[in-house]
Backbone bond lengths (Angstrom), bond angles and torsions (degrees), N, CA, C in turn:
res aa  C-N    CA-C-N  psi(-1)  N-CA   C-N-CA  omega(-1)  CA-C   N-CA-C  phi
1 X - - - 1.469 - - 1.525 109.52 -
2 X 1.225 120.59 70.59 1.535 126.79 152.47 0.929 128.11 -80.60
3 X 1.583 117.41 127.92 1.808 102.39 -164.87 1.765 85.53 -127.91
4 X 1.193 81.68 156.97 1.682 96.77 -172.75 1.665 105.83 -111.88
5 X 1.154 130.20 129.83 1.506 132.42 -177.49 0.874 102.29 -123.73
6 X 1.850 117.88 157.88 1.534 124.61 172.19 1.900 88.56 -174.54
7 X 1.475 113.98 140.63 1.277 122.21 164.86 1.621 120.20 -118.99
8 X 1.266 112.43 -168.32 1.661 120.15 -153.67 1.377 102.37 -152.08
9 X 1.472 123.24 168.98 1.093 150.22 174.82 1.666 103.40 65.20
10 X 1.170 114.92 27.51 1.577 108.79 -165.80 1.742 90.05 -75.01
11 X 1.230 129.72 -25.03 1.479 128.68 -157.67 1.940 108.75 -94.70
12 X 1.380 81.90 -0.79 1.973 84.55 -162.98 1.599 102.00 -91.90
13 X 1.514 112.90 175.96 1.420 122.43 -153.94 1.910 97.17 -116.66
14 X 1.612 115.76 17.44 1.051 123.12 -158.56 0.779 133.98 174.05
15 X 1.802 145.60 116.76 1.287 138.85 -161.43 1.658 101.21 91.47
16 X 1.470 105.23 169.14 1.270 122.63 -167.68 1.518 103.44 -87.68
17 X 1.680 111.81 138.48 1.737 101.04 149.50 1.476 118.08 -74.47
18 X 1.396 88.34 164.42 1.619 90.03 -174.52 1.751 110.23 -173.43
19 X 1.405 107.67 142.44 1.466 119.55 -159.22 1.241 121.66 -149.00
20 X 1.098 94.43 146.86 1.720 94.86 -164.74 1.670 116.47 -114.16
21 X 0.835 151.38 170.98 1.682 153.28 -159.97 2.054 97.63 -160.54
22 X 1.448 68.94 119.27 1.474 88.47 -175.31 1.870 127.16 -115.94
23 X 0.804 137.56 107.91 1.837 140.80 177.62 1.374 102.32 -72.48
24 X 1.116 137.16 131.02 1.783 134.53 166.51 1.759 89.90 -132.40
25 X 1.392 105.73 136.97 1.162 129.21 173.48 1.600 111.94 -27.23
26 X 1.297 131.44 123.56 1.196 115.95 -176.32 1.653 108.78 -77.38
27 X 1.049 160.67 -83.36 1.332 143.40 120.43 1.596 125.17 20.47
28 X 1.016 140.12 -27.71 1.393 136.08 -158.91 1.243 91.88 -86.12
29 X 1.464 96.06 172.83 1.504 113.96 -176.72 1.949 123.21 -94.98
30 X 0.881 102.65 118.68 1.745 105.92 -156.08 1.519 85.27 -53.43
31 X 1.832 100.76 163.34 1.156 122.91 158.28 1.131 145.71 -120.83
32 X 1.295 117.84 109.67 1.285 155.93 -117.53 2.130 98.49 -48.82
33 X 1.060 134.64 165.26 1.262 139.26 172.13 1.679 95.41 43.74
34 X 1.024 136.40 44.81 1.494 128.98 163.51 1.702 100.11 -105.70
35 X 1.609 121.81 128.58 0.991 153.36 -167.79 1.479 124.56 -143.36
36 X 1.348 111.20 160.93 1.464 107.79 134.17 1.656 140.38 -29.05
37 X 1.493 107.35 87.47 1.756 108.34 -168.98 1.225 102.34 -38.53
38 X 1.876 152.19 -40.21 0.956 134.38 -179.23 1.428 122.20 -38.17
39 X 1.607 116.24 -33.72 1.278 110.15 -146.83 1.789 97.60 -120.38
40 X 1.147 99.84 41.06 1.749 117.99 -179.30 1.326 91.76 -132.41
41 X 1.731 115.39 146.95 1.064 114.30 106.40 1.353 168.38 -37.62
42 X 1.681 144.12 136.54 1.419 126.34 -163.85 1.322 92.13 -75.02
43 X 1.312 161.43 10.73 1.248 155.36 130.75 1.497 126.54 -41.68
44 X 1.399 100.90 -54.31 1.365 128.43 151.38 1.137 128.54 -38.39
45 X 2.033 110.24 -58.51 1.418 93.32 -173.13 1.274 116.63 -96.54
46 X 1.523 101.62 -10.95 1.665 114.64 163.02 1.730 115.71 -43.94
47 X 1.520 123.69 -48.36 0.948 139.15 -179.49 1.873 127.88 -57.26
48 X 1.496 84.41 -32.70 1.387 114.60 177.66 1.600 129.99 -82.24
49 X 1.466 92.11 -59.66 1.498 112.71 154.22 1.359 118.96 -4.96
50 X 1.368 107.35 -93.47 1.761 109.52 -175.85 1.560 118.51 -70.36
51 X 1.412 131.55 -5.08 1.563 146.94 126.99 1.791 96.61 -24.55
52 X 1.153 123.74 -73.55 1.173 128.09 -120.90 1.793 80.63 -83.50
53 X 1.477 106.97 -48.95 1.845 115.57 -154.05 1.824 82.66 -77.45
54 X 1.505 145.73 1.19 0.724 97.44 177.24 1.648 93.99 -111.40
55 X 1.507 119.31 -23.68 1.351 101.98 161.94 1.453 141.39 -38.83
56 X 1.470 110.77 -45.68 1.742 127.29 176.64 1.032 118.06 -54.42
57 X 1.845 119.27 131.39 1.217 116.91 -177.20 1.692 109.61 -89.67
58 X 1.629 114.03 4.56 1.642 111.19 171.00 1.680 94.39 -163.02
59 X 1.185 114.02 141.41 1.171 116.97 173.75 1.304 94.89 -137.01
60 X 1.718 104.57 145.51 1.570 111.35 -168.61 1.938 105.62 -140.49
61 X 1.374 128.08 141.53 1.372 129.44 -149.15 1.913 91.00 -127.80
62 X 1.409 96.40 133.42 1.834 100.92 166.81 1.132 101.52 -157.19
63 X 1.501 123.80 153.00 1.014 128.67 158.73 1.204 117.51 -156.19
64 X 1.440 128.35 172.97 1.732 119.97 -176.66 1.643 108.76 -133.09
65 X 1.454 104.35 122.81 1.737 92.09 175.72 1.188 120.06 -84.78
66 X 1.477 92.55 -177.93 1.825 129.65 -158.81 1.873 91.91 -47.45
67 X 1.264 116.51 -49.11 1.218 117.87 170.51 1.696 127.95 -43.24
68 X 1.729 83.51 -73.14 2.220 81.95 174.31 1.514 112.66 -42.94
69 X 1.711 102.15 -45.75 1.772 98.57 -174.13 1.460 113.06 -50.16
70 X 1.243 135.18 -70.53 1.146 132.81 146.53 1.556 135.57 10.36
71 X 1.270 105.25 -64.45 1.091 109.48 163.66 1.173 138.88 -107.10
72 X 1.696 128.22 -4.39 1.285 100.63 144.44 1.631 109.22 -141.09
73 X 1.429 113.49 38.29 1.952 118.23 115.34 1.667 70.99 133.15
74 X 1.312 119.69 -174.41 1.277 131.62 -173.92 1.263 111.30 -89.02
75 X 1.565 131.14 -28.30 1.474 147.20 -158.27 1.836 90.96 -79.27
76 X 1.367 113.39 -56.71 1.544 99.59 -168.63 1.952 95.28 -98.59
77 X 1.116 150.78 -0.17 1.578 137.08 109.79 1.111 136.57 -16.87
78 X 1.402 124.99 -32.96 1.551 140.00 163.79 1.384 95.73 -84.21
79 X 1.068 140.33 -59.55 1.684 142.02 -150.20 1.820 86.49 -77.03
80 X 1.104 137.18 -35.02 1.119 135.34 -171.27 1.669 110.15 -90.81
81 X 0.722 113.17 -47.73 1.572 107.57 166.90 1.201 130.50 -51.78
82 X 2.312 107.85 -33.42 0.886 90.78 176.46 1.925 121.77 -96.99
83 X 1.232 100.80 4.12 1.188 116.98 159.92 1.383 123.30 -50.70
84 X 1.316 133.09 -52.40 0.875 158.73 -133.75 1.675 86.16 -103.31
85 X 1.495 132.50 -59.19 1.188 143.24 175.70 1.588 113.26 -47.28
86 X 1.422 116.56 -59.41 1.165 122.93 152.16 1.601 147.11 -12.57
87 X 1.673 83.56 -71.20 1.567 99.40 173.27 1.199 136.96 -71.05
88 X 2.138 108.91 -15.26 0.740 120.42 134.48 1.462 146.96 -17.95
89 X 1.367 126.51 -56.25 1.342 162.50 136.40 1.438 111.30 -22.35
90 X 1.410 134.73 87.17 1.047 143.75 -178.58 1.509 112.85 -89.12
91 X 1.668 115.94 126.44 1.650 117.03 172.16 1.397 112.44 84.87
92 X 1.593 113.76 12.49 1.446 128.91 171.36 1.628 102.26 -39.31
93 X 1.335 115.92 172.13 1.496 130.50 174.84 1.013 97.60 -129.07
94 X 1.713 139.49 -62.47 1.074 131.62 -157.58 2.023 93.06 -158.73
95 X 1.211 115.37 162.50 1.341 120.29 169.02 1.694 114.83 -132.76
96 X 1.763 89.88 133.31 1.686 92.86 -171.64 2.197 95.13 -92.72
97 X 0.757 111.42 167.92 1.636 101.10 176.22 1.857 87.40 -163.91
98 X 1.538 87.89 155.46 1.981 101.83 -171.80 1.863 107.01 -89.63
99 X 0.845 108.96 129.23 1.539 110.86 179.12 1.462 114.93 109.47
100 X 0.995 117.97 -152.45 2.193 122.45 -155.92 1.880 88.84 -109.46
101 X 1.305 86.88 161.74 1.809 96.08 -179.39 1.770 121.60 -54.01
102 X 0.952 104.13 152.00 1.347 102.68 179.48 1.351 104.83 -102.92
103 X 1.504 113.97 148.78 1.857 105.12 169.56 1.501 131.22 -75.69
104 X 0.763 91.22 92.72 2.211 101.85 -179.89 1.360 110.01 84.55
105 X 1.089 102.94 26.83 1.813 108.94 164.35 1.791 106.07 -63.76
106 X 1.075 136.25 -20.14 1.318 122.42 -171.30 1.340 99.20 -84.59
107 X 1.634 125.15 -22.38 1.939 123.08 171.64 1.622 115.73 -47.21
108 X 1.723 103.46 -25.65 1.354 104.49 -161.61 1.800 91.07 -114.15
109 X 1.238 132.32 -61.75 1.268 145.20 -162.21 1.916 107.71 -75.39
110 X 1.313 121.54 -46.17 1.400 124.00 -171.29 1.564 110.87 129.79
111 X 1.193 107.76 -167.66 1.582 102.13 139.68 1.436 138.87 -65.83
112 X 1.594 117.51 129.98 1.684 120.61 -175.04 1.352 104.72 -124.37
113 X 1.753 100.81 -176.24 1.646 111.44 168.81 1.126 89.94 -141.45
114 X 1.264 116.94 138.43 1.740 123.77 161.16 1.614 109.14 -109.81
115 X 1.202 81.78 127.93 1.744 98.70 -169.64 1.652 102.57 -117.08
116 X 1.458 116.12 120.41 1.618 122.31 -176.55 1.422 101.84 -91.89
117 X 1.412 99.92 117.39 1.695 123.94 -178.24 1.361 105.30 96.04
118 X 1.340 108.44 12.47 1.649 111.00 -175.57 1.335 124.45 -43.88
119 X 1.816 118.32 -23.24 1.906 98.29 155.61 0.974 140.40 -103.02
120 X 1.448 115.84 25.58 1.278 139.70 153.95 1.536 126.65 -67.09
121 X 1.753 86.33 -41.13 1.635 103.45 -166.10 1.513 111.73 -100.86
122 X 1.377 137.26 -18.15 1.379 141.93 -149.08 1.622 99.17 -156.82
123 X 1.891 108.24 105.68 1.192 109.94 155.14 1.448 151.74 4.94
124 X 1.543 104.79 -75.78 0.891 109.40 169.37 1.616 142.64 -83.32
125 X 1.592 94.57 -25.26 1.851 101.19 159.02 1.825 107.31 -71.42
126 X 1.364 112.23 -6.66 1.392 93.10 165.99 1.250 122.30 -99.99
127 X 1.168 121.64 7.03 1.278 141.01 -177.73 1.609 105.07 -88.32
128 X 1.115 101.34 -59.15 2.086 120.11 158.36 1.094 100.73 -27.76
129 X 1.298 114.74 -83.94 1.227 133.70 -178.32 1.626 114.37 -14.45
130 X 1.120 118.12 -55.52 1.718 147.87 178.99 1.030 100.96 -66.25
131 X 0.902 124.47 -58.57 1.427 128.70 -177.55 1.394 128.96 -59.72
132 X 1.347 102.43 -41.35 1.385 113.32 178.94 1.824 103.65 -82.43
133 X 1.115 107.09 -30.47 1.584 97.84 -168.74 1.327 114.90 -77.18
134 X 1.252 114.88 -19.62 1.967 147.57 -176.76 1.602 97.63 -53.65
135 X 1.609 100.86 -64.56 1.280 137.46 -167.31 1.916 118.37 -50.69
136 X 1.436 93.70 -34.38 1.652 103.63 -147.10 1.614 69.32 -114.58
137 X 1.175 131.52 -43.36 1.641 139.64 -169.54 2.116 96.09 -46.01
138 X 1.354 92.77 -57.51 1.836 101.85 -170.60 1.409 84.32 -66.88
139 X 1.175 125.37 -81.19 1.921 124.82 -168.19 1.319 97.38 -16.84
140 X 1.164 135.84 -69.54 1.815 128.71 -162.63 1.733 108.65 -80.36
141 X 1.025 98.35 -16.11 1.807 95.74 169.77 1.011 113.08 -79.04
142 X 1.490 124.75 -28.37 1.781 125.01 146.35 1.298 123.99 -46.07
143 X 1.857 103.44 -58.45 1.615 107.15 -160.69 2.169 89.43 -69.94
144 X 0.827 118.87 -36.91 1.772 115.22 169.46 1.411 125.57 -34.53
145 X 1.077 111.93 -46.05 1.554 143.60 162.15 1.819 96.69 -42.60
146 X 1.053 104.87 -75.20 1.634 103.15 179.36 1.298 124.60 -71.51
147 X 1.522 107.75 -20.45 2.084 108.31 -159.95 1.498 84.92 -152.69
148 X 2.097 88.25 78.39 1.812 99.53 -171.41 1.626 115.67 -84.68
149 X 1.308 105.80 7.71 1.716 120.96 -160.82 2.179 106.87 -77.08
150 X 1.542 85.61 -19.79 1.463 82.38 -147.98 1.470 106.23 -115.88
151 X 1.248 119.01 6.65 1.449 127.65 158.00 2.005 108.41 79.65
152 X 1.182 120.33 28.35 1.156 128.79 -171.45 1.293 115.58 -66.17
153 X 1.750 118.03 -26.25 1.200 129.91 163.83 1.753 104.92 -48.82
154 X 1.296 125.78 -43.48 1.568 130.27 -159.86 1.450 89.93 -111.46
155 X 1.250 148.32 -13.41 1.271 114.80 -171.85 1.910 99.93 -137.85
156 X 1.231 125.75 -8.48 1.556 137.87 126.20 1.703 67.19 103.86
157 X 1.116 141.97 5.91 1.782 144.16 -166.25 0.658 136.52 135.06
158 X 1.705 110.48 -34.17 1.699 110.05 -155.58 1.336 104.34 -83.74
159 X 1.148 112.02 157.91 1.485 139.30 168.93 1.733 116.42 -27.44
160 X 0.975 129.42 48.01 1.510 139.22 -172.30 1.541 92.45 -77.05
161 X 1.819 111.54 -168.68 1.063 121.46 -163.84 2.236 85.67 -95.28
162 X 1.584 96.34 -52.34 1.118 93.16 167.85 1.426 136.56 -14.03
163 X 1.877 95.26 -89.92 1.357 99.08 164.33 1.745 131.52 -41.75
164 X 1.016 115.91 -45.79 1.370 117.91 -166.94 1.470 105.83 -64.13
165 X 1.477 121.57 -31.77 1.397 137.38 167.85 1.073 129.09 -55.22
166 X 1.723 108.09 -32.06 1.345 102.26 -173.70 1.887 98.76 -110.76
167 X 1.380 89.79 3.64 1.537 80.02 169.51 1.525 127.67 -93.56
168 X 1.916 97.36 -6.89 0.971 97.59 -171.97 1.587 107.49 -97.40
169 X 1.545 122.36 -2.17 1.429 133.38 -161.02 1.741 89.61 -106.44
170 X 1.265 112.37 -56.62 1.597 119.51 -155.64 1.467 112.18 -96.42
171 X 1.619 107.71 -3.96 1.693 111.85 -175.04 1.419 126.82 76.97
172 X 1.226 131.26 -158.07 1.062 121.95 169.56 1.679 145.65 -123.85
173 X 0.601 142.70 137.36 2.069 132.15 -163.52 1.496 122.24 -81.31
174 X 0.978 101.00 176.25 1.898 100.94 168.88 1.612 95.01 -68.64
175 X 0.622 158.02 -63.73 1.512 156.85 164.66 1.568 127.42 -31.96
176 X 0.899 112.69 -25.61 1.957 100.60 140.13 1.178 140.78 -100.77
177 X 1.444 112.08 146.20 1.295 141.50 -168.48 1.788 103.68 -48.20
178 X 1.013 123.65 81.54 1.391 112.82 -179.17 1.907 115.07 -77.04
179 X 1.600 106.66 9.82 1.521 101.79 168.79 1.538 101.99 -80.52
180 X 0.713 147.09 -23.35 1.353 167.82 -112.16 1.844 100.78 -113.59
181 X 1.174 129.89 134.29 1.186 117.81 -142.99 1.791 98.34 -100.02
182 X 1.379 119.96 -17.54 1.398 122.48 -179.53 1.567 95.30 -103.31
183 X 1.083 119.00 -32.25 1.491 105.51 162.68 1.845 112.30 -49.89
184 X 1.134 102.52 -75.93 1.378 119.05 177.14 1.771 113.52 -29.23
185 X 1.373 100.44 -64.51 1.261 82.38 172.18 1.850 141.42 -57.53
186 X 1.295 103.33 -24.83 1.425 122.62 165.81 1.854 124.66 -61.47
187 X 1.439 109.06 -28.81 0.718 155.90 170.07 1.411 135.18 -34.26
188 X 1.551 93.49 -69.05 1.865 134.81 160.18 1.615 97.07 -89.52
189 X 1.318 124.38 -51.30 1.283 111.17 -179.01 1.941 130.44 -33.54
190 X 1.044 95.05 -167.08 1.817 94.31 -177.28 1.615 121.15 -90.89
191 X 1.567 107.83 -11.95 1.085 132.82 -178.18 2.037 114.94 -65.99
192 X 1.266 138.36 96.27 0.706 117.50 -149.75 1.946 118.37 -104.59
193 X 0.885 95.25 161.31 1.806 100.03 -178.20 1.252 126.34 -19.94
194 X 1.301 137.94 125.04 1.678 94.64 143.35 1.258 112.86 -80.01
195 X 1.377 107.35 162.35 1.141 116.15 -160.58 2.444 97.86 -117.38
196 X 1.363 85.32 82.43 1.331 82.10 -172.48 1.974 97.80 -138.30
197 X 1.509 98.53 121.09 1.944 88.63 -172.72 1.532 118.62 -74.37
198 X 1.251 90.31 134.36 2.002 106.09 -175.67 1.406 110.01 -44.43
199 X 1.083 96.35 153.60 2.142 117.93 -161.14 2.014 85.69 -96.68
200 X 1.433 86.62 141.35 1.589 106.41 165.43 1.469 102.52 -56.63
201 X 1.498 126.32 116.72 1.281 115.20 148.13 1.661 144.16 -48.16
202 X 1.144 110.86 -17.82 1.150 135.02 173.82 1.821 101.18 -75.32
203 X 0.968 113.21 -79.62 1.625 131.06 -164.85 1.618 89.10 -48.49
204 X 1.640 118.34 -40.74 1.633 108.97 -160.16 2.062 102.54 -70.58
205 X 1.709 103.56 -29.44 1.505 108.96 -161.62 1.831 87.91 -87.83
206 X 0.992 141.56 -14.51 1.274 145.23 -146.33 1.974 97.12 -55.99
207 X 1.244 124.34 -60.32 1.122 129.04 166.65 1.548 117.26 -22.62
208 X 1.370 113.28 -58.81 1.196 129.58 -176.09 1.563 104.54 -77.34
209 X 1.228 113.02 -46.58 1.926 88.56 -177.27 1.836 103.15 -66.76
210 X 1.211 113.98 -38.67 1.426 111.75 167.29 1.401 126.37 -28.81
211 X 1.413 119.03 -55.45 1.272 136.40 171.48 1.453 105.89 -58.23
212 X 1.621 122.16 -56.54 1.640 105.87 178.86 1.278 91.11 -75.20
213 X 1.755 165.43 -167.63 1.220 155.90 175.78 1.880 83.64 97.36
214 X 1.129 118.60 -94.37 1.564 145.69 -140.16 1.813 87.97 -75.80
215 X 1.336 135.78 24.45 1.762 102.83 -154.76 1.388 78.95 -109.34
């Protein structure tokens, strides 16, 4: 039981990170075009996706909101999400995760390896990888649905021309990162709130832990 982890949205101006922890058959036979989610299309990883949840012998869901980031910064928000994804993961042996060591992650997770470029390089964090981006991809095609100004459907957060446009015309939501330094400045600016109260993170991913839950 090696599970491979890797999370997403750590770079965006909005919405939660969030990461997934993945088991792939140790023996089984890989599936085919699984990569690094960077280097897919959402066609791609759409395609892949339900490949992947039905290959895995555990799939595990975390993420941290707009809030935790906030308060205690995005660096331990990522480390917590992907914790959280992890622990999920019952009867683990060991955990591979993408990037440099974390501090005392093995108190909470077990023994790991941190591997830099790890979903490039290792199966199953690229499989994570997919998973998690799939995951957080539907979450903002929801939050879009409500906060239609800012193109979250096409840019899932990040800093596009879009987004930055409509953040700079329409302001900003419970859903951005106001540590965030172009957030921030918008922020203090004259541009004012909406004034609409932030969604349970839990209740918004609920679909999705359902789906790993039900496999």
């Amino acid at each position: 039981m090696v599970v491979g982890a890797d999370a997403v949205g750590v770079a965006c101006l909005s919405g939660p990170v969030l990461a997934a922890a993945v088991v792939m058959p140790a023996y089984g036979r890989r599936i085919p075009g699984v990569r690094d989610s960077k280097m897919l299309s959402r066609a791609q990883r759409e395609r892949l996706y339900p490949k992947i949840m039905r290959g895995a012998l555990a799939v595990g869901l975390g993420a941290a909101s707009v809030t935790e980031i906030d308060r205690i910064n995005i660096y331990h928000a990522t480390n917590l999400a992907m914790r959280r994804a992890i622990c999920r993961v019952s009867g683990r042996q060991h955990v591979l995760i993408d990037g440099l060591r974390v501090h005392r992650l093995e108190d909470f997770v077990g023994s790991y390896t941190a591997i830099v470029h790890g979903d490039a390089r290792c199966y199953s964090i690229a499989a994570a990888s997919i998973v998690a981006k799939v995951v957080r991809d539907r979450l903002m095609d929801r939050l879009a649905a409500r906060y239609p100004h800012y193109g979250w459907e096409h840019n899932a957060g990040y800093a596009t021309f879009t987004h930055r446009r409509g953040i700079e015309e329409q302001g900003i939501t419970p859903f951005h990162r106001r540590s965030f330094a172009r957030v921030r400045a918008i922020a203090i600016g004259e541009q004012l709130e909406l004034d609409l109260p932030p969604e349970n993170l839990d209740a918004l991913l609920a679909p999705a832990y359902a789906a790993v839950s039900e496999r």
